[in-house]
Every structure is written in C-alpha cells, then in structure tokens.
C-alpha positions as CSV (number, residue, x, y, z in Angstrom):
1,X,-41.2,79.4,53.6
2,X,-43.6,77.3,55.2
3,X,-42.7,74.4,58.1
4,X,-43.1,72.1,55.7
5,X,-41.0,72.9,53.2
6,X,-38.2,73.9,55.6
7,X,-38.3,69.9,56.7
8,X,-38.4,68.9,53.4
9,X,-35.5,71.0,52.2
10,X,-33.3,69.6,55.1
11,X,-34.2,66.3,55.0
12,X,-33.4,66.5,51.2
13,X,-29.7,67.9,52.0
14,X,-29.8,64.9,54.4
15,X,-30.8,62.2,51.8
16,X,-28.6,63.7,48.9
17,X,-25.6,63.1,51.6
18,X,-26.7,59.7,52.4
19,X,-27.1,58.8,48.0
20,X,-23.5,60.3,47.7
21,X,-22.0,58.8,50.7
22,X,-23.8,55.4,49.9
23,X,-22.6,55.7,46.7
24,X,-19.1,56.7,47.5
25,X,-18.5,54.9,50.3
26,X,-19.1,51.2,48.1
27,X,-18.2,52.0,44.8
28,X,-17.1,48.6,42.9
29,X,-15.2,49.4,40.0
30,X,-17.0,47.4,36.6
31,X,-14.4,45.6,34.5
32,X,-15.8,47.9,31.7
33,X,-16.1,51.2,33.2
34,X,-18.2,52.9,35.8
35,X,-19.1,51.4,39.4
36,X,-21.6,49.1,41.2
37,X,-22.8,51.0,44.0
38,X,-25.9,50.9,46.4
39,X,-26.6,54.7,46.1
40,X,-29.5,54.1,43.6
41,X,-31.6,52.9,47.0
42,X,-31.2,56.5,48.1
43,X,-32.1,57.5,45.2
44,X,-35.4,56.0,45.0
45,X,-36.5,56.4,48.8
46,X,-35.6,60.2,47.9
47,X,-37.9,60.3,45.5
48,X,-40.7,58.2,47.8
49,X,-40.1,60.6,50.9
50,X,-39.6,63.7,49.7
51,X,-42.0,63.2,46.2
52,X,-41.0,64.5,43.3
53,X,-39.2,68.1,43.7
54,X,-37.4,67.5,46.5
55,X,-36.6,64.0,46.0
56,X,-35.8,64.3,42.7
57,X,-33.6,67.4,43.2
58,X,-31.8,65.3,46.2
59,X,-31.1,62.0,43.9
60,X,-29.7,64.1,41.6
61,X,-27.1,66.3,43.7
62,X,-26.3,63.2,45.8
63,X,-25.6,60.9,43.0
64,X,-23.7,63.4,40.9
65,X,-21.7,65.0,43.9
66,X,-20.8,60.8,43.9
67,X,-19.8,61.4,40.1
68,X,-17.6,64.1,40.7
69,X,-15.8,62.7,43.9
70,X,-15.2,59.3,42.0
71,X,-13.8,60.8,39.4
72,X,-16.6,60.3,36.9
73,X,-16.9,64.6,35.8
74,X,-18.0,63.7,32.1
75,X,-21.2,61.6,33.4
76,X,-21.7,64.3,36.6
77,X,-24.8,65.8,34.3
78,X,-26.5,63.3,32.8
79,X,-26.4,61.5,36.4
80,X,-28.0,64.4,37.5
81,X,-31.0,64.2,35.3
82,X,-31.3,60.4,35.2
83,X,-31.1,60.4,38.9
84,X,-33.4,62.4,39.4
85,X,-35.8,61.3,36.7
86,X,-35.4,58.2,38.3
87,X,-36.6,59.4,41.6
88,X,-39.8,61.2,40.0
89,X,-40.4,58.0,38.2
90,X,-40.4,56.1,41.6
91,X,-43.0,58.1,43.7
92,X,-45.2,58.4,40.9
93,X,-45.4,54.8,40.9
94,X,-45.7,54.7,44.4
95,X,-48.2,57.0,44.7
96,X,-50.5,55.3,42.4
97,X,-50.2,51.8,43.5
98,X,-49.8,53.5,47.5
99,X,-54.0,53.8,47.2
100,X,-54.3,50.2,47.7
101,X,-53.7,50.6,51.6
102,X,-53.3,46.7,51.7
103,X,-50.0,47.2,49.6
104,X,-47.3,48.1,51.7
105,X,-43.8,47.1,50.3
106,X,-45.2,46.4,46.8
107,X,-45.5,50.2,45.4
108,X,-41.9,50.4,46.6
109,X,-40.5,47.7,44.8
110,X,-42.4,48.4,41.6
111,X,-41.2,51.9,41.9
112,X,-37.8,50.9,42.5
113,X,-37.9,48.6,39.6
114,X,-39.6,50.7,36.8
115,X,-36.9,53.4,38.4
116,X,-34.1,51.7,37.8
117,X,-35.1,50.4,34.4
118,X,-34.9,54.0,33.5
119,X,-31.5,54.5,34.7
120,X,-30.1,51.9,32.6
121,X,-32.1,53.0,29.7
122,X,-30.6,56.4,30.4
123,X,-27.0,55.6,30.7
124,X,-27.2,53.6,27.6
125,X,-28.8,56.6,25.7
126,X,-25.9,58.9,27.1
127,X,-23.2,56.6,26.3
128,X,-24.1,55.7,23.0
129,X,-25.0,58.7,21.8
130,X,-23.6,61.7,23.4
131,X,-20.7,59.6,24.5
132,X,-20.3,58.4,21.2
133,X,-19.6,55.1,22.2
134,X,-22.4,53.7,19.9
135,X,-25.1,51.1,20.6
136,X,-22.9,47.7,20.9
137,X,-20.5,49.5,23.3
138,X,-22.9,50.5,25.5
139,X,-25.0,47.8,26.0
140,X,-21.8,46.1,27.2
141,X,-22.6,48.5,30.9
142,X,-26.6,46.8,30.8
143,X,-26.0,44.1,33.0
144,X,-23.8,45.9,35.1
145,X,-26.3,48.6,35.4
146,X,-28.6,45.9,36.2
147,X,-26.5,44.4,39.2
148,X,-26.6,47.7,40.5
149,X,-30.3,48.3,40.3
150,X,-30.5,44.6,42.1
151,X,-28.8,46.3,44.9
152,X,-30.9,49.7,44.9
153,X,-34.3,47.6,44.9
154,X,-32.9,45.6,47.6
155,X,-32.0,48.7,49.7
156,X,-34.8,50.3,49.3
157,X,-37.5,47.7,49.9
158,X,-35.1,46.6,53.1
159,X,-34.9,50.4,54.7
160,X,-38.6,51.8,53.7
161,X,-40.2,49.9,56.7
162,X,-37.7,50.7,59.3
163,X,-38.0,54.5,58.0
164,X,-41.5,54.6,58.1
165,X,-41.3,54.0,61.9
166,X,-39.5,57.7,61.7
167,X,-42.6,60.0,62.9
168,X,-40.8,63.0,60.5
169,X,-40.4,60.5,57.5
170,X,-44.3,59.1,58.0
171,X,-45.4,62.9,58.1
172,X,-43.8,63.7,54.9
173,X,-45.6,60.8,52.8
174,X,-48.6,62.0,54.4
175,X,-48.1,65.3,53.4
C-alpha cells in the first residue's frame, strides 16, 4: 500500500469517528421519529477530503456506527448507502466547481447542499417504501431532514477553511 493511501485510510477511520461522535454526541430527538444531528457536516467534508472511496466509505461507517449506538438498527443500512452517496455526491460537485480557483467556499456549500438534498430524498424513499410507511408519512420527516441538512451545510462551510490550514488535509485535496 502506497503512503498515500495509508493517510487516507487513517484519516478516514479519523473522520468516520468524528461523523459518529458528531452525530452521537448532539442527537435531538424529532417529535416524529429520528434525530437532528450535525454529523451530516462530517459527512460531506469526508467526502471533500478524502474524495469519493474513502470519503464515502467513512460517511457511511461513521454515520451508521451513529445509527446503531442511537438505537436506530433498522435504518443502520440504508444510512450507510445514503451517507455515503451523499459524500460521493459532495466532492463530485466540488471537484467540478473547485476549477474555478476564484471559488473557494462556494463548491463547498453547493456540494453540501445538492448532498444533503439527497439524503432527504433517500430517507424518504426508504421510509416510504421499504419502511412501508408510505408517501404521506414520510414526508412528515422532510423538514426535519431539512433542519438537519441546515446544520451539516453550516458545519461544513464553517470547518473547511480552518481544515485547509492542516498541511495533511491540503495534501489530500491535492492529491
């Protein structure tokens, strides 16, 4: 295994403790289930860090390790995958918008947005359908799941310029 990918692989452990801990740590219960949490910040600057692989595989672990801790076991694998597809979705954004050297926080914050647009359109997929909850029941969680992407953009635009002053974190986006 290369240097490279020995960094990446520990700083991925490192970042799917931070989403879980995040996400643990400040876990507001929703007066219709689940829980308003900040972890989805993680999640996207794993994703922007790391790129896809080992951001996405870190945003997934992290965030469903939260799942399982919390209590939340039947949503642990469809956290995983929309977690993670959320991360993906991220630095793909990011890295097509990052070209334009005179944007610096605005391929974050699109990424963070079009990132957590999928994660409520994922969680309202899984609970209506292979919940079974149906479509009316499930887009009662939308602006919960919206409140908590609030808090994920906001986390994420906030910590990606005092990260990038990490000489580690600045190799790996250059990588």
């Amino acid at each position: 295994m290369k240097t490279n990918s020995i960094n990446k692989l520990v700083a991925a452990a490192l970042m799917a403790a931070m989403t879980c801990v995040a996400t643990v740590i400040i876990a507001v219960p929703s007066p219709v289930g689940g829980f308003i949490h900040p972890g989805d910040g993680f999640v996207i600057l794993s994703g922007i860090i790391l790129g896809p692989f080992f951001g996405g595989l870190a945003a997934g672990i992290g965030s469903m390790l939260a799942d399982l801790i919390l209590g939340y076991s039947a949503y642990a694998v469809a956290t995983f995958i929309i977690k993670c597809l959320a991360a993906i979705v991220a630095v793909c954004i990011y890295r097509i918008l990052h070209k334009n050297k005179l944007m610096k926080l605005i391929p974050v914050l699109v990424g963070s947005i079009l990132g957590g647009a999928l994660v409520t359109f994922g969680y309202f997929i899984f609970e209506s359908t292979i919940l079974g909850l149906g479509f009316a029941s499930a887009a009662i969680n939308i602006p919960f799941n919206l409140i908590q992407n609030g808090f994920g953009i906001v986390i994420s635009v906030l910590l990606f310029p005092l990260l990038l002053k990490v000489p580690q974190i600045r190799s790996m986006l250059e990588a």
